[in-house]
C-alpha positions in Angstrom: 128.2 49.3 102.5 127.6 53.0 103.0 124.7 54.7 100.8 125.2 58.0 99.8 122.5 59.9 101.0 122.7 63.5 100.3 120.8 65.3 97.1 120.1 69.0 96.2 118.0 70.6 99.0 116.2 72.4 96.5 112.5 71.7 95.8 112.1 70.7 91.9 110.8 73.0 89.8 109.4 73.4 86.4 111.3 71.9 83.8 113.0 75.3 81.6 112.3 73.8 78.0 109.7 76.6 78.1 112.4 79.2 79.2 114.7 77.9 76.5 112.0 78.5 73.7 111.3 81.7 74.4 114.7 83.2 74.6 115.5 80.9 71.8 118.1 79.3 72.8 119.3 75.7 71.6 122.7 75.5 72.5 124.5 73.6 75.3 123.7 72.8 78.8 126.7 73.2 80.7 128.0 75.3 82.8 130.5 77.2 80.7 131.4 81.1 80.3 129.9 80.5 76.7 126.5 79.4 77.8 126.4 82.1 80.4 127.2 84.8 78.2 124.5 83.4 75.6 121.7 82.9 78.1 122.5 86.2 79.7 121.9 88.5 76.4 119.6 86.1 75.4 117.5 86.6 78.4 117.6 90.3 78.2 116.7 91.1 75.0 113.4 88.6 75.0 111.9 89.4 78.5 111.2 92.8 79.0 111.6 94.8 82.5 108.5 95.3 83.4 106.5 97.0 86.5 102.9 96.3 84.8 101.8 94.4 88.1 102.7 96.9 90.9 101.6 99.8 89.0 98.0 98.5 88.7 97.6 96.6 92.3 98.4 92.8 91.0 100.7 90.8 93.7 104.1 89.9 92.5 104.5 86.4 92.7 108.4 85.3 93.3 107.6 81.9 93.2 109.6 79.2 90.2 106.4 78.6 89.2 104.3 81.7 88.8 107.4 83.0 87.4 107.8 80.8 84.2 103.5 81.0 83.7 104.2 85.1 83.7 106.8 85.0 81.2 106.5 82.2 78.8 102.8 81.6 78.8 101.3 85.6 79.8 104.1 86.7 78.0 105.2 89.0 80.1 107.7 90.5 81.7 109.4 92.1 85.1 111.4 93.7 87.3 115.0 93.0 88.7 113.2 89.9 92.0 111.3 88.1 89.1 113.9 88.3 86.5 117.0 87.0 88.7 115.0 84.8 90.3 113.9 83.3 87.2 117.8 83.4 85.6 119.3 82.2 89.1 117.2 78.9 89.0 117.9 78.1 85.6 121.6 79.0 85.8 121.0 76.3 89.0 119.2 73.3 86.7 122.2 73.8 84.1 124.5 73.3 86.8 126.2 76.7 87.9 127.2 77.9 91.2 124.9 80.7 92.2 124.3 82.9 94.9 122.2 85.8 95.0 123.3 89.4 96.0 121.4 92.5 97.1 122.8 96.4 96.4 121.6 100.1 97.2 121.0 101.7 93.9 122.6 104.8 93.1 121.6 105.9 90.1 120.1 109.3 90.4 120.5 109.4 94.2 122.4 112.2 96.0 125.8 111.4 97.9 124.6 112.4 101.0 121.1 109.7 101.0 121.9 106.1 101.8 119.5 104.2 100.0 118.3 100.5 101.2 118.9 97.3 99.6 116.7 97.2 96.9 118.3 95.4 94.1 118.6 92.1 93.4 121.5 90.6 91.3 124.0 87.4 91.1 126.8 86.1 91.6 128.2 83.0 89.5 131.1 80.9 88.9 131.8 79.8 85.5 135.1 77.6 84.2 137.0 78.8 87.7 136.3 82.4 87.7 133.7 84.4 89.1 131.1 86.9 87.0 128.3 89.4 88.0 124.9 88.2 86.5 121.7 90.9 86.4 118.9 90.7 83.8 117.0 93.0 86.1 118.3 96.7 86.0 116.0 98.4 84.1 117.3 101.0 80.9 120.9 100.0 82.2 120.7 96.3 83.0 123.9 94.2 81.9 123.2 92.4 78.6 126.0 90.6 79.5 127.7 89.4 82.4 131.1 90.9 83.7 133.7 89.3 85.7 134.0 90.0 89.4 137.4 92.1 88.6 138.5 96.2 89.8 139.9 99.2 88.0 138.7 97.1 84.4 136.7 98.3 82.0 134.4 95.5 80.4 132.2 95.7 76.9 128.7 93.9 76.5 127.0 94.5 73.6 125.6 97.6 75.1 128.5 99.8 76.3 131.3 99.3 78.8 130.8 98.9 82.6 133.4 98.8 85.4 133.6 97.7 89.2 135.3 100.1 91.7 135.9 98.6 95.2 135.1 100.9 98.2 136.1 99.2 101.5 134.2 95.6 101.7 132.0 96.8 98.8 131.7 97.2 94.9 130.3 99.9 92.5 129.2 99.0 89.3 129.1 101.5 87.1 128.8 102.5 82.8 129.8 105.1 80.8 127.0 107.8 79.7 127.7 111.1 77.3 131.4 110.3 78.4 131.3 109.8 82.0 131.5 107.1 84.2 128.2 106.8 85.8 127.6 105.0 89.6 124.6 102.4 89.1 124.4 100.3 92.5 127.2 99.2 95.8 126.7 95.5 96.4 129.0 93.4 98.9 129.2 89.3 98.5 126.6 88.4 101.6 124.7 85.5 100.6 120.8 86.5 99.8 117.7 83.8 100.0 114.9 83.9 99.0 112.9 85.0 102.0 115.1 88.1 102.1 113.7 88.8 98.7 109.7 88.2 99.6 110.5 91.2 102.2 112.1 93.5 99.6 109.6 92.6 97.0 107.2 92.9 98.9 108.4 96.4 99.9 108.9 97.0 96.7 105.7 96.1 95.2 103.1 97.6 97.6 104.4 100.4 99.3 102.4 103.7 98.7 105.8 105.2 97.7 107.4 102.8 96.0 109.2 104.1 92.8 107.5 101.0 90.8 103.9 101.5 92.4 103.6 105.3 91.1 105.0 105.5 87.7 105.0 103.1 84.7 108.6 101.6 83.8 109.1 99.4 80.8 113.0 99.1 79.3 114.1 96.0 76.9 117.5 95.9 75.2 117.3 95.2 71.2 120.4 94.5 68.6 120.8 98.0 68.0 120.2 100.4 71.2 117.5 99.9 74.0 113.9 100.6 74.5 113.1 102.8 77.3 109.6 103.4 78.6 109.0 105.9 81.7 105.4 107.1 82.3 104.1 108.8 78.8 107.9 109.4 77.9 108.9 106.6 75.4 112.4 106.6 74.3 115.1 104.7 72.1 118.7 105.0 72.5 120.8 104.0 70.0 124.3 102.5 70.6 125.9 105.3 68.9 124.5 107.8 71.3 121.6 108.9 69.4 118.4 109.2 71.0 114.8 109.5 69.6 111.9 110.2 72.4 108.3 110.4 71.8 105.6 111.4 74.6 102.6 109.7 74.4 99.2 111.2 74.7 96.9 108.2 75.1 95.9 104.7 76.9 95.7 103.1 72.9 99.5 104.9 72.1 100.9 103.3 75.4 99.6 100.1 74.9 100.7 99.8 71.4 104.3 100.3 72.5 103.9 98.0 75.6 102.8 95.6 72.4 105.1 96.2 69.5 108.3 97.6 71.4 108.6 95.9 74.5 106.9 92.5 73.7 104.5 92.7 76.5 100.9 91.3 76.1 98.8 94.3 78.0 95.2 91.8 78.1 96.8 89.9 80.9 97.1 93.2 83.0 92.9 93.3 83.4 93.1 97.1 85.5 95.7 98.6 82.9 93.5 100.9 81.0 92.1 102.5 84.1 95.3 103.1 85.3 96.7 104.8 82.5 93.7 106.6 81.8 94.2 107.9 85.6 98.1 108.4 85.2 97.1 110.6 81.6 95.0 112.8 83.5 97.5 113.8 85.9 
Protein backbone atom coordinates (compact mmCIF):
# COMPACT_ATOMS: atom_id res chain seq x y z
CA UNK A 1 0.00 0.00 0.00
CA UNK A 2 1.24 3.49 -0.85
CA UNK A 3 1.99 5.89 2.34
CA UNK A 4 1.43 9.36 1.87
CA UNK A 5 4.32 11.03 2.55
CA UNK A 6 4.19 14.66 2.00
CA UNK A 7 3.62 17.38 5.09
CA UNK A 8 3.92 21.22 5.42
CA UNK A 9 7.56 22.18 4.62
CA UNK A 10 7.32 24.71 7.10
CA UNK A 11 9.47 24.42 10.33
CA UNK A 12 6.91 24.55 13.43
CA UNK A 13 6.72 27.40 15.29
CA UNK A 14 5.35 28.66 18.45
CA UNK A 15 2.02 27.80 19.25
CA UNK A 16 -0.28 31.48 18.81
CA UNK A 17 -2.42 31.04 22.07
CA UNK A 18 -0.17 33.82 23.14
CA UNK A 19 -0.97 35.87 19.94
CA UNK A 20 -4.63 35.20 20.43
CA UNK A 21 -4.58 36.67 24.08
CA UNK A 22 -3.17 39.62 23.39
CA UNK A 23 -5.27 40.76 20.53
CA UNK A 24 -8.11 39.16 22.45
CA UNK A 25 -9.40 37.20 20.29
CA UNK A 26 -11.54 33.99 21.08
CA UNK A 27 -13.47 33.28 18.14
CA UNK A 28 -13.03 30.65 15.45
CA UNK A 29 -10.12 28.99 13.82
CA UNK A 30 -10.95 28.74 10.31
CA UNK A 31 -10.12 30.14 7.53
CA UNK A 32 -13.16 32.28 6.79
CA UNK A 33 -13.52 36.12 5.53
CA UNK A 34 -15.09 36.54 9.14
CA UNK A 35 -12.03 35.49 11.02
CA UNK A 36 -9.82 37.39 8.69
CA UNK A 37 -11.51 40.49 9.01
CA UNK A 38 -11.58 39.97 12.95
CA UNK A 39 -7.87 39.12 13.32
CA UNK A 40 -6.95 41.78 10.94
CA UNK A 41 -8.54 44.89 13.08
CA UNK A 42 -7.88 43.00 15.90
CA UNK A 43 -4.27 42.86 15.21
CA UNK A 44 -3.98 46.52 14.43
CA UNK A 45 -5.44 48.10 17.08
CA UNK A 46 -3.39 45.92 19.93
CA UNK A 47 0.16 46.01 18.44
CA UNK A 48 1.48 49.19 17.80
CA UNK A 49 3.82 50.15 14.71
CA UNK A 50 6.76 50.68 16.12
CA UNK A 51 10.50 51.62 15.04
CA UNK A 52 11.81 51.65 18.85
CA UNK A 53 14.68 49.13 17.81
CA UNK A 54 16.24 50.71 14.74
CA UNK A 55 16.04 54.05 16.12
CA UNK A 56 18.33 53.15 19.13
CA UNK A 57 20.78 50.51 17.39
CA UNK A 58 18.89 47.03 18.59
CA UNK A 59 18.83 44.31 15.52
CA UNK A 60 15.43 43.49 14.28
CA UNK A 61 14.83 39.98 14.62
CA UNK A 62 12.34 38.53 11.76
CA UNK A 63 12.40 35.37 13.16
CA UNK A 64 8.61 33.33 14.41
CA UNK A 65 10.16 33.23 17.47
CA UNK A 66 11.72 36.46 18.53
CA UNK A 67 8.70 37.90 16.94
CA UNK A 68 5.95 36.52 19.44
CA UNK A 69 8.66 37.10 22.67
CA UNK A 70 8.69 41.04 21.20
CA UNK A 71 5.08 41.44 21.13
CA UNK A 72 3.28 39.31 23.62
CA UNK A 73 5.85 39.06 26.34
CA UNK A 74 8.16 42.74 25.77
CA UNK A 75 5.07 44.09 24.88
CA UNK A 76 6.04 45.60 22.11
CA UNK A 77 5.50 46.48 18.90
CA UNK A 78 6.85 47.04 15.11
CA UNK A 79 7.13 47.90 11.85
CA UNK A 80 5.52 46.67 8.52
CA UNK A 81 8.69 42.94 8.24
CA UNK A 82 7.72 42.08 11.98
CA UNK A 83 4.16 42.74 11.85
CA UNK A 84 3.31 40.70 8.49
CA UNK A 85 5.47 38.29 9.31
CA UNK A 86 4.01 37.76 12.51
CA UNK A 87 0.07 37.93 10.85
CA UNK A 88 1.29 35.82 7.73
CA UNK A 89 2.32 32.84 10.02
CA UNK A 90 -0.70 32.81 12.02
CA UNK A 91 -3.03 33.35 9.16
CA UNK A 92 -0.72 30.02 7.98
CA UNK A 93 -1.46 27.87 11.46
CA UNK A 94 -5.29 28.75 11.02
CA UNK A 95 -5.17 27.44 7.67
CA UNK A 96 -5.16 30.29 4.98
CA UNK A 97 -3.48 30.54 1.76
CA UNK A 98 -0.77 33.20 2.03
CA UNK A 99 1.77 34.65 0.11
CA UNK A 100 3.73 37.58 0.90
CA UNK A 101 4.14 40.73 -1.45
CA UNK A 102 6.62 43.60 -1.60
CA UNK A 103 5.67 47.42 -2.92
CA UNK A 104 7.56 50.84 -3.46
CA UNK A 105 5.85 53.32 -1.22
CA UNK A 106 4.60 56.38 -2.48
CA UNK A 107 3.35 58.23 0.01
CA UNK A 108 5.07 61.55 0.08
CA UNK A 109 7.45 60.66 -2.79
CA UNK A 110 7.66 62.76 -5.99
CA UNK A 111 6.49 61.33 -9.51
CA UNK A 112 9.56 61.59 -10.98
CA UNK A 113 11.75 59.19 -7.93
CA UNK A 114 11.21 55.49 -8.17
CA UNK A 115 11.46 54.23 -4.83
CA UNK A 116 12.73 50.46 -3.97
CA UNK A 117 10.72 47.76 -2.59
CA UNK A 118 10.42 48.53 0.82
CA UNK A 119 7.12 47.31 2.02
CA UNK A 120 6.02 44.31 3.08
CA UNK A 121 2.34 43.16 2.81
CA UNK A 122 0.00 39.97 1.89
CA UNK A 123 -1.86 38.36 -0.13
CA UNK A 124 -4.69 35.82 1.04
CA UNK A 125 -7.43 33.74 -0.04
CA UNK A 126 -10.44 33.50 1.99
CA UNK A 127 -13.98 31.43 1.08
CA UNK A 128 -12.66 31.63 -2.90
CA UNK A 129 -11.73 35.17 -3.23
CA UNK A 130 -8.70 36.86 -2.88
CA UNK A 131 -7.94 40.01 -0.20
CA UNK A 132 -4.99 42.37 0.51
CA UNK A 133 -3.76 41.88 4.17
CA UNK A 134 -1.15 44.73 5.84
CA UNK A 135 -1.00 45.43 9.65
CA UNK A 136 2.22 47.11 8.93
CA UNK A 137 1.73 50.60 7.17
CA UNK A 138 2.32 52.97 9.69
CA UNK A 139 -0.52 56.11 10.32
CA UNK A 140 -2.31 54.65 7.23
CA UNK A 141 -2.07 50.88 7.62
CA UNK A 142 -5.39 48.90 6.67
CA UNK A 143 -7.42 48.03 9.74
CA UNK A 144 -9.00 45.84 7.64
CA UNK A 145 -8.40 43.85 4.76
CA UNK A 146 -9.70 44.68 1.16
CA UNK A 147 -10.40 42.51 -1.60
CA UNK A 148 -7.99 42.14 -4.57
CA UNK A 149 -10.73 44.22 -6.82
CA UNK A 150 -10.14 47.76 -9.35
CA UNK A 151 -11.98 51.00 -9.79
CA UNK A 152 -13.86 50.01 -6.04
CA UNK A 153 -13.98 51.88 -3.33
CA UNK A 154 -13.74 49.74 0.05
CA UNK A 155 -14.59 50.96 3.85
CA UNK A 156 -12.61 49.58 7.10
CA UNK A 157 -13.35 51.05 10.08
CA UNK A 158 -10.94 53.79 9.30
CA UNK A 159 -11.89 55.35 5.93
CA UNK A 160 -12.19 54.01 2.45
CA UNK A 161 -9.30 52.70 0.28
CA UNK A 162 -9.18 51.74 -3.39
CA UNK A 163 -6.90 49.73 -5.87
CA UNK A 164 -6.07 51.29 -9.34
CA UNK A 165 -4.21 48.93 -11.73
CA UNK A 166 -1.34 50.40 -13.72
CA UNK A 167 0.03 47.84 -16.34
CA UNK A 168 1.02 44.45 -14.29
CA UNK A 169 0.79 46.55 -11.10
CA UNK A 170 -1.63 47.89 -8.30
CA UNK A 171 -1.97 51.25 -6.29
CA UNK A 172 -3.49 51.30 -3.12
CA UNK A 173 -4.67 54.28 -2.19
CA UNK A 174 -7.24 56.28 0.66
CA UNK A 175 -9.00 59.22 0.73
CA UNK A 176 -7.41 62.38 2.90
CA UNK A 177 -9.20 66.09 3.23
CA UNK A 178 -11.08 64.80 0.11
CA UNK A 179 -8.59 63.33 -2.16
CA UNK A 180 -7.60 60.19 -3.15
CA UNK A 181 -4.21 59.74 -1.94
CA UNK A 182 -1.36 57.04 -3.60
CA UNK A 183 0.05 54.96 -0.62
CA UNK A 184 2.30 52.01 -2.34
CA UNK A 185 2.44 49.99 -6.29
CA UNK A 186 2.74 46.28 -5.51
CA UNK A 187 2.56 43.39 -8.31
CA UNK A 188 1.64 39.59 -7.20
CA UNK A 189 5.50 38.12 -7.25
CA UNK A 190 5.78 35.72 -4.62
CA UNK A 191 8.17 37.11 -1.53
CA UNK A 192 10.21 34.74 1.07
CA UNK A 193 11.47 35.23 3.74
CA UNK A 194 15.09 35.70 2.84
CA UNK A 195 14.01 38.49 0.49
CA UNK A 196 12.72 40.17 3.61
CA UNK A 197 16.13 39.67 5.91
CA UNK A 198 17.76 41.83 2.89
CA UNK A 199 15.08 44.63 3.03
CA UNK A 200 15.02 44.56 6.72
CA UNK A 201 18.08 44.50 7.06
CA UNK A 202 18.37 47.55 4.75
CA UNK A 203 15.78 48.96 6.41
CA UNK A 204 17.00 48.66 9.89
CA UNK A 205 20.64 49.72 9.74
CA UNK A 206 21.23 51.87 7.02
CA UNK A 207 22.72 55.34 8.01
CA UNK A 208 19.79 56.77 5.99
CA UNK A 209 17.13 54.76 6.63
CA UNK A 210 13.80 56.72 7.22
CA UNK A 211 13.31 54.41 10.48
CA UNK A 212 17.00 54.67 11.84
CA UNK A 213 16.77 58.69 12.00
CA UNK A 214 13.48 59.63 13.27
CA UNK A 215 11.08 58.08 15.88
CA UNK A 216 7.73 56.68 14.29
CA UNK A 217 5.00 55.23 16.51
CA UNK A 218 1.18 55.02 14.90
CA UNK A 219 -1.63 52.54 16.50
CA UNK A 220 -5.21 52.67 15.27
CA UNK A 221 -8.00 52.97 18.25
CA UNK A 222 -12.03 52.74 18.04
CA UNK A 223 -12.31 56.28 17.33
CA UNK A 224 -9.34 57.84 15.09
CA UNK A 225 -5.57 56.87 15.19
CA UNK A 226 -2.58 57.66 17.21
CA UNK A 227 0.20 59.11 15.36
CA UNK A 228 3.66 59.58 16.78
CA UNK A 229 6.50 61.32 14.47
CA UNK A 230 9.67 62.53 16.36
CA UNK A 231 8.37 65.13 19.21
CA UNK A 232 5.19 65.73 17.04
CA UNK A 233 2.35 63.54 18.68
CA UNK A 234 -0.90 63.61 16.98
CA UNK A 235 -4.53 62.13 17.02
CA UNK A 236 -6.82 62.07 14.21
CA UNK A 237 -10.15 61.51 14.61
CA UNK A 238 -12.41 59.74 12.08
CA UNK A 239 -14.35 62.71 11.54
CA UNK A 240 -11.37 64.67 10.29
CA UNK A 241 -10.55 66.42 13.34
CA UNK A 242 -7.08 66.51 14.42
CA UNK A 243 -5.42 67.41 17.84
CA UNK A 244 -1.39 67.54 17.83
CA UNK A 245 0.79 68.16 20.71
CA UNK A 246 4.80 68.66 20.47
CA UNK A 247 6.59 67.26 23.05
CA UNK A 248 9.36 68.83 24.88
CA UNK A 249 10.90 66.02 26.92
CA UNK A 250 12.43 62.26 27.14
CA UNK A 251 9.61 61.80 30.34
CA UNK A 252 6.64 63.44 27.86
CA UNK A 253 7.61 60.93 25.01
CA UNK A 254 7.83 58.09 26.96
CA UNK A 255 4.59 58.57 28.69
CA UNK A 256 2.90 58.53 25.28
CA UNK A 257 4.93 55.55 24.00
CA UNK A 258 3.26 54.16 27.52
CA UNK A 259 -0.35 55.29 27.73
CA UNK A 260 -1.07 55.97 23.90
CA UNK A 261 0.56 53.45 21.95
CA UNK A 262 0.82 50.54 24.50
CA UNK A 263 4.53 50.15 24.23
CA UNK A 264 6.61 49.18 27.24
CA UNK A 265 9.76 51.77 26.77
CA UNK A 266 12.06 49.60 29.78
CA UNK A 267 12.66 46.90 27.18
CA UNK A 268 14.33 49.53 24.80
CA UNK A 269 17.59 49.81 27.40
CA UNK A 270 19.38 52.98 25.07
CA UNK A 271 15.96 54.85 24.63
CA UNK A 272 16.48 57.72 26.97
CA UNK A 273 19.85 58.62 25.45
CA UNK A 274 18.40 58.69 22.24
CA UNK A 275 15.71 60.93 22.81
CA UNK A 276 17.64 63.02 24.95
CA UNK A 277 20.05 63.33 21.68
CA UNK A 278 17.08 63.60 19.16
CA UNK A 279 15.60 66.68 21.79
CA UNK A 280 18.71 68.49 21.46
CA UNK A 281 18.68 68.72 17.88
Amino acid sequence: MATNTHSDTRPAGPDIASYLDLIQYDGQRQPTLAVLHDLHVKHTRSIPFENLSPFTGMAVDLGIDALMNKFTKQKRGGYCYEQNSLFQYVLQEIGFTVQGLAARVRLNAPDDVLTPRSHMLLLVEAEGETFIADTGFGGLTLTAPIRLVCDVVQDTPHGPYRLLRIGDDFCLQTKAKQAWQDLYIFDLVKHYPPDYEVFNWYTSTHPTSHFVNNLVAARPAKTGRHALFNRQYSFYHLDGRAEKKLLSSVAEIKDVLENEFRIRTSEVPELDARLSAMLAT
